[in-house]
N, C-alpha and C positions, 0 to 999 in steps of 0.2 A: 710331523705330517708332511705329506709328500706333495701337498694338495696346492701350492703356492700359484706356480705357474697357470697349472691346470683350472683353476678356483677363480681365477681375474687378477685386479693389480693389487699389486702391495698398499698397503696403507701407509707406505712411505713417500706414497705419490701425494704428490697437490692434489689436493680435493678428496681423496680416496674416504676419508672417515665421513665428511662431507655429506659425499654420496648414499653412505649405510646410513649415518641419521635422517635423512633426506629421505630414505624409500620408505624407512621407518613411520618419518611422521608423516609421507602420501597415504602409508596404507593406512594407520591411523583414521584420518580425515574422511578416508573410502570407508573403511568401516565401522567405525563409531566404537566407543571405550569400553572391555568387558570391563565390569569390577574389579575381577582378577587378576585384567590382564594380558591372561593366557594367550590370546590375538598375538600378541606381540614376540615371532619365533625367533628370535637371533639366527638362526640359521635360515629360515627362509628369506631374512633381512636381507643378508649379507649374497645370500644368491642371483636377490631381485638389482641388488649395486653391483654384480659383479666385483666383486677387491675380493684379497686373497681370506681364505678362511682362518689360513695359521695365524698373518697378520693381525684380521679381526681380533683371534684370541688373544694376542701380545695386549692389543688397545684396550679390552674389554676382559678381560681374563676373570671375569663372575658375572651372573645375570645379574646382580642388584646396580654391578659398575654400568652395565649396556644400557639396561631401561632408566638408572639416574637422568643418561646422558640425551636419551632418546626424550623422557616427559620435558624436561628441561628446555629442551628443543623445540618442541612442540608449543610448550605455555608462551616461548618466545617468539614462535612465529605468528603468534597471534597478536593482527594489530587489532587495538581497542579505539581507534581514534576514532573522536566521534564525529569528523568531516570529511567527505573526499572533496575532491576536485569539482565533480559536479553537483555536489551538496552546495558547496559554495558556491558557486553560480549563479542557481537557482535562490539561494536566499540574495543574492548580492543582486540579483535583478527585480526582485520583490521590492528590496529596498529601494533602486531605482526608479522605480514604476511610482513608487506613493511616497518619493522624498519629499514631496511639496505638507504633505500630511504631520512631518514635526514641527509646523510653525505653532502648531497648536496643542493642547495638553489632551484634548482626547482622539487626537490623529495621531501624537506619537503612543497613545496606548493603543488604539487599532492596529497601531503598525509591528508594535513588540509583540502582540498578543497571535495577528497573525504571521509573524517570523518565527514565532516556538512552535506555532503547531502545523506550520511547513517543517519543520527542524526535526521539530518529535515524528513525525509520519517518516520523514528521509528516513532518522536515524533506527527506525523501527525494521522494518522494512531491510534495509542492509542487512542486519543482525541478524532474523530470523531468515533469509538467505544466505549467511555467511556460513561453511561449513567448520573454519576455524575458529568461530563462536562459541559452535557448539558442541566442537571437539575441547572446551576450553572450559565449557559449564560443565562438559561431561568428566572433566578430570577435577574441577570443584566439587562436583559431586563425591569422586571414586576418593578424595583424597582421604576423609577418617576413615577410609576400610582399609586402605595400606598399611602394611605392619611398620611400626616407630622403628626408625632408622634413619640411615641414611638417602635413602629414596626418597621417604616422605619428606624429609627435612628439606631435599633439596627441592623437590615440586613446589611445596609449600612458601617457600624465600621465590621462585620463578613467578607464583600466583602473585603473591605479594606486590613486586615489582611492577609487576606487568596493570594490575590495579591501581600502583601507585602513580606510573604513568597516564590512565587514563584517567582520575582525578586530575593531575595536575592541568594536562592538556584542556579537558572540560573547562577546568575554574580560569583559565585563558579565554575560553572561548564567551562565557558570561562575562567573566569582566571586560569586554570587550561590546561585549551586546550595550553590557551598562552602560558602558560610555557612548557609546555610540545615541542614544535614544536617554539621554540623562537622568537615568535611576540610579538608585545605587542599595546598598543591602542595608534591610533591617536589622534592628539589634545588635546584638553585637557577635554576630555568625561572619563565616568568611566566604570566599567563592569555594573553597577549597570543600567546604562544609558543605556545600548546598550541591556540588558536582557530585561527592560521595554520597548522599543522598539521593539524587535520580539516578546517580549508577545503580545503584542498590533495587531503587522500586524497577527500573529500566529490566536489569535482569530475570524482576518476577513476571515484568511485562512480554518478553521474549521467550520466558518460557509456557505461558498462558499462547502465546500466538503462533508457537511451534508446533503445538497440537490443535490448534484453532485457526487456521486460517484467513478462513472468514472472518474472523474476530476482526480484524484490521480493517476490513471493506464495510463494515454495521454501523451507518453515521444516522447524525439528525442535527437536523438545523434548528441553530440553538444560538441565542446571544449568552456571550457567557464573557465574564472578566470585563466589564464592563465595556466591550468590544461590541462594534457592527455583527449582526447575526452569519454565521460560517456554517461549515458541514465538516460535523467535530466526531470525531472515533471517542470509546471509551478512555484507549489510551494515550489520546490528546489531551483531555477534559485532564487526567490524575498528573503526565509530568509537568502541561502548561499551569497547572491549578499548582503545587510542588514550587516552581521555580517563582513564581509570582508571591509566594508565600514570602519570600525571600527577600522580595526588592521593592521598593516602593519610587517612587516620581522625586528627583533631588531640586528641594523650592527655592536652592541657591544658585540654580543657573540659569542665565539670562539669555532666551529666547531671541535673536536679534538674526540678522543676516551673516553678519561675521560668526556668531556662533554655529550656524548653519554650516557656512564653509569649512569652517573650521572641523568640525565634524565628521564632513562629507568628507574631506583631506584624509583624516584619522579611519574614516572607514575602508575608503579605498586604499591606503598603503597597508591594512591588516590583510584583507582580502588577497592583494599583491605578497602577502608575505604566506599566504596559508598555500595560494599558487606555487610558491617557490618551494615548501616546505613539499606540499603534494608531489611536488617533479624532484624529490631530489635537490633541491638548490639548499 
């Protein structure tokens, strides 16, 4: 093909394949997953990146290699972390505001109970905004209708990962809460356990509130978890009601001033490390 020059750059340039997966999973994102697929033209890809068509063919030389490399891409640029920067904030100033509140057993459950359902609401909220969420449900979805192969297999190992990541980071983020406000898990469950769990209802919750909008704004004030009365959403009440299930109050730590500090110390270097983690550090 004669098309090299004329077509854009070679895909022996830095960045050049980059760019094709890249317009790939914009357009993706812009237009949401057929079943099929079909959305997905390798030729109009490769138009919309500019690089060379022959190239492309060299890199990609079958549809099943292009679209592996493109879902692949895709499942990977979806971050699932369940904090940003000013999620954090916003609970780390909460905390602040009513630290005087853990000296006591039913101030520090006021304070856990209303730190999940600031938590749960942020993390709600993001998700059904995020368009890489639901480019992400939308190929959870598409994945049993893909023919068995290599495509699926590889989607499949990207979904995987990309879940396993956000498990791990989650059961971080409660073991962390635990300590912080001294509970710790019942039974014999792990954080690990209890993350993969509100992932899961989380999911059915984001997809209820993607065609429900409203759903999210429908509160009533309600004392619930043995907490001061709040303005609780459905999907407050089910993952706070979920993780509580989990944890109970630890009757071997001793409430003191030094435990306080000590604490306080512990909370603000995690916060300081999810900062760091947020910016790249």
């Amino acid at each position: 093909m004669s098309g090299d020059a004329a077509s854009g750059g070679s895909l022996s340039q830095p960045g050049a394949a980059d760019r094709v997966l890249a317009a790939a999973v914009a357009q993706i994102e812009r237009e949401g997953m057929a079943v099929g697929l079909d959305q997905i033209r390798m030729e109009q890809v490769i138009k919309t990146a500019g690089v060379s068509r022959a190239s492309a063919y060299r890199r990609w030389p079958t549809r099943e290699a292009f679209l592996r490399d493109v879902l692949v891409t895709t499942v990977r640029h979806t971050s699932l972390i369940p904090e940003t920067e000013r999620d954090v904030a916003q609970i780390s100033a909460l905390v602040a505001d009513r630290w005087d509140e853990l000296a006591t057993d039913r101030g520090r459950r006021g304070l856990v109970v209303e730190a999940l359902r600031l938590a749960t609401d942020l993390d709600v909220r993001r998700l059904v905004a995020s368009p890489r969420w639901r480019t992400f449900l939308s190929l959870s979805a598409t994945l049993p209708g893909l023919p068995e192969g290599e495509v699926r297999d590889a989607v499949a190992q990207a979904l995987r990962q990309t879940e396993d990541e956000f498990v791990r980071r989650r059961s971080e983020v409660y073991a962390g809460l635990a300590e912080l406000i001294g509970y710790r898990l019942t039974g014999a469950g792990s954080f690990a356990t209890l993350a993969s769990a509100t992932g899961a209802l989380m999911t059915g919750i984001v997809l209820r509130a993607t065609v429900d909008p409203g759903w999210l704004d429908r509160r009533a004030r309600e004392s619930l978890f043995d907490a001061a009365a709040a303005s609780w959403s459905e999907p407050e009440r089910h993952l706070v009601g979920m993780v509580l299930a989990h944890l109970e109050p630890d009757p071997e730590i001793q409430w003191d001033s030094a435990a306080l500090a000590a604490r306080l110390a512990a909370f603000q270097d995690r916060v300081a490390a999810m900062y760091a983690t947020a910016n790249g550090g």
